[in-house]
N, C-alpha and C positions, 0 to 999 in steps of 0.2 A: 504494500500500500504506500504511495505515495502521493504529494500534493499536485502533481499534476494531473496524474491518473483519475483522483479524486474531482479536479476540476472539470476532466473534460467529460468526465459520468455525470455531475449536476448539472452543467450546460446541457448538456444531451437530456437530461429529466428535463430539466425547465422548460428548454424549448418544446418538449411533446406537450406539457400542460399545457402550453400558450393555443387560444384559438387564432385566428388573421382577424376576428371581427373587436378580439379583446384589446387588440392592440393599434388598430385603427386602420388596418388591409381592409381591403375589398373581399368579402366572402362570395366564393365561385366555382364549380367545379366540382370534382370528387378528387380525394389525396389518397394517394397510396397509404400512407400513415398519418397518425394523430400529429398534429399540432403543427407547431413553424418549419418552413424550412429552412435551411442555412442559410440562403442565400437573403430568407427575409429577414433573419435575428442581425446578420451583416449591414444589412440596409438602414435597418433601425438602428444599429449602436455605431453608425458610422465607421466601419471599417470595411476593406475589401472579404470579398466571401473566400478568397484563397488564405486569408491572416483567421478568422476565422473557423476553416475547417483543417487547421494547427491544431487552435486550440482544443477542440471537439475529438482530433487525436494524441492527444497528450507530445506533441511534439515539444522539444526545448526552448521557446519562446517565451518570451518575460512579457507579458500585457504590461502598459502601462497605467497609470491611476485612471487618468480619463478614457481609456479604453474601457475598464473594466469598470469606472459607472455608466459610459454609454452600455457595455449590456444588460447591469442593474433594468436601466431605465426601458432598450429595448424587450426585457423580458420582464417587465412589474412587478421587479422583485418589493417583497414587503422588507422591514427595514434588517429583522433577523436575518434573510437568506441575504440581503445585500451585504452585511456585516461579514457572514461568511464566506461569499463570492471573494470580497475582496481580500478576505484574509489566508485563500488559497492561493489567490493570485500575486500574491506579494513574491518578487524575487527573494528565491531562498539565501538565506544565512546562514552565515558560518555556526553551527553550533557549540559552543564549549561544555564539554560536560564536566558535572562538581567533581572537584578535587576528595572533598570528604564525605562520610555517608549522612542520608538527612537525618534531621533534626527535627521537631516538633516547635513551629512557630512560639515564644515565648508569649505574646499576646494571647493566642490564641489558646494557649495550656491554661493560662491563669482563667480565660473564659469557663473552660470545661473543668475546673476545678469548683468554680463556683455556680453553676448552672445544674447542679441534679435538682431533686430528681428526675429532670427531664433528657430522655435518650437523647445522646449528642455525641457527635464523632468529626476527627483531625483529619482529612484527605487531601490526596495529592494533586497532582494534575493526571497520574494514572487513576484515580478512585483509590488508590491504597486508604485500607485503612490507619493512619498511625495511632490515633489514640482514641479511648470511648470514655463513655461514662459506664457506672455498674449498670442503669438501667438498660442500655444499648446492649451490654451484653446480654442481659437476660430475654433482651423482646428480639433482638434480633439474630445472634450468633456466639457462640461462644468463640471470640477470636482470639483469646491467647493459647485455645486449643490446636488449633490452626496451622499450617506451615506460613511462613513469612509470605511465600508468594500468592497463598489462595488469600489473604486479607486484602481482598478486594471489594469494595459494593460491588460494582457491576457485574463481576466472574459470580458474585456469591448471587446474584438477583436474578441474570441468567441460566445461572448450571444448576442451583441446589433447590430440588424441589419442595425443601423447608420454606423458600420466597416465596412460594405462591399459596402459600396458607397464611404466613404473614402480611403480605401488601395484599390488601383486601382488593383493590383497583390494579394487581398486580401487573394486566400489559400495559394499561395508559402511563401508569407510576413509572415500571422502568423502563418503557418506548422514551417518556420523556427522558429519562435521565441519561437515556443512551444518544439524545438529543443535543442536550447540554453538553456531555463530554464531546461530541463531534467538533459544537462550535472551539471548544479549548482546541482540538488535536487541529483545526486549519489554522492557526495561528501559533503553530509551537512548530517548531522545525528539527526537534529532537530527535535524530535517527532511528532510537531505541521506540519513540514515541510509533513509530510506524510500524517495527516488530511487535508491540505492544496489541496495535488494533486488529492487524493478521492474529494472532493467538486470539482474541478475542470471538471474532467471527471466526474461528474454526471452532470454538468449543460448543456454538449456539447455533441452530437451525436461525429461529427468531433474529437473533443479532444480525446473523449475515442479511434477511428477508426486511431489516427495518433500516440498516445502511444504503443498502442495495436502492432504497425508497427513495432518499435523498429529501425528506424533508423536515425541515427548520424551524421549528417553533420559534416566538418570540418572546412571548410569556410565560413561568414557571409557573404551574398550579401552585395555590398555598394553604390549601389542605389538602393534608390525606390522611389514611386509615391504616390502623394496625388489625389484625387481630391475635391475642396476645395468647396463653397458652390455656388458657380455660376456655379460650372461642370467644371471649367478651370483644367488642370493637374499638377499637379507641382513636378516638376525632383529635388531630394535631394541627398545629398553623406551624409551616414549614420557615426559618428562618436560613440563610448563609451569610456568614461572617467573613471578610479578607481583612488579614490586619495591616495595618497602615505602611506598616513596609513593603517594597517590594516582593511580592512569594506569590507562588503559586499551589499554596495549602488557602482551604477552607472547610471554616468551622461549619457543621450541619447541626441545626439544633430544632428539636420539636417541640413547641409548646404546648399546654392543652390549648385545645379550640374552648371560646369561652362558651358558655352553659352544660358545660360537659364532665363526665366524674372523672375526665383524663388523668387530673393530679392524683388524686388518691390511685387509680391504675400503676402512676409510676412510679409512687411509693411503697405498694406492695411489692412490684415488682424489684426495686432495689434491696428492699429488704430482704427477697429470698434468697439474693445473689452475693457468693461471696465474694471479698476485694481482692483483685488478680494477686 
């Protein structure tokens, strides 16, 4: 997986969603297939249809800014898919990878120190988990049992058929989330980050089937549901945290949803669970 590959598959999606009527062509005819043709996406974003169907083959070609909002604007993109258009399109950099192994943001620790007993957890730009709360383990995974490498949300949300009895909205919950982590991976240029999304989508039917989709939410839902181990529900308002320095860790934290017995849920819950 790489970012151009990834660019010229969402071009290619986008352009099928487009009708000619949506975008102000003249509707005529029968088309061999759904949506734009090259030659019309070219016309609308001002560029020739040979610079164009480059891009559409993942050729080595740097688009520049204004190329790549004239095709925002030729294909209507909304402001999420344009954020990430361009963030695929960006000429790639040099990456430097850390010298030492991570760390758990300081900000972010003293957060989840003081924030029970609401589930909360420290992740990376891969979804690692670094750090939880007792509640989080109890509702969601025992991850100090864990190998280093499976303390993932998304591997654990995808593979472990224990997620689909907890996330009560289990495919919109983690379609989104596997939403979210997309827009991060077009804008990170981390070699490994691309080993990373190949292992991903080989471990998951669904994964590969909701990549494959190429579409972009803008909005994070801000509630969702557990269900915890007796079958009870429990109604949260989703929070994320970045701490004021530069990182690519954020903090996850659930509140109760107000008029709900969520607090008391995560007090028992803490209290059955011993501290790693």
């Amino acid at each position: 997986m790489n970012h151009r590959q990834e660019l010229a598959d969402f071009l290619r999606k986008s352009r099928a969603r487009r009708q000619p009527g949506e975008v102000g062509l003249a509707v005529g005819g029968r088309r061999r297939t759904p949506g734009l043709k090259r030659e019309e996406v070219a016309l609308l974003a001002g560029i020739s249809a040979t610079y164009y169907t480059y891009l559409e083959q993942a050729r080595p070609v740097h688009p520049s800014l204004s190329v790549l909002e004239g095709l925002c604007r030729a294909l209507r993109l909304d402001p999420g898919e344009r954020a990430y258009l361009i963030a695929l399109g960006r000429p790639e950099a040099e990456f430097q990878p850390p010298e030492t192994p991570e760390s758990v943001e300081p900000d972010l620790a003293q957060l989840l120190g003081v924030i029970s007993p609401c589930p909360a957890w420290i992740v990376n730009r891969y979804r690692d988990v670094l750090a939880w709360t007792r509640t989080t383990k109890a509702l969601i995974a025992d991850w100090p049992a864990l190998p280093a490498p499976d303390r993932n949300m998304l591997r654990w949300a995808l593979t472990d058929p224990h997620a689909q009895d907890v996330l009560v909205e289990w495919e919109a919950t983690t379609r989104a989330a596997l939403v979210r982590f997309r827009v991060d991976f077009a804008s990170n240029q981390d070699p490994s980050m691309h080993a990373f999304v190949d292992r991903l989508l080989e471990s998951s039917p669904y994964a590969r089937t909701w990549w494959d989709d190429h579409r972009i939410i803008s909005e994070v839902p801000s509630i969702m549901r557990f269900r915890d181990r007796d079958g009870a529900i429990i109604e949260t308002r989703l929070s994320m945290v970045r701490p004021a320095t530069p990182s690519d860790q954020q903090l996850i934290i659930h509140t109760p949803a107000p008029g709900t017995d969520a607090e008391d849920r995560f007090r028992d819950l803490e209290a059955s669970t011993e501290p790693d």
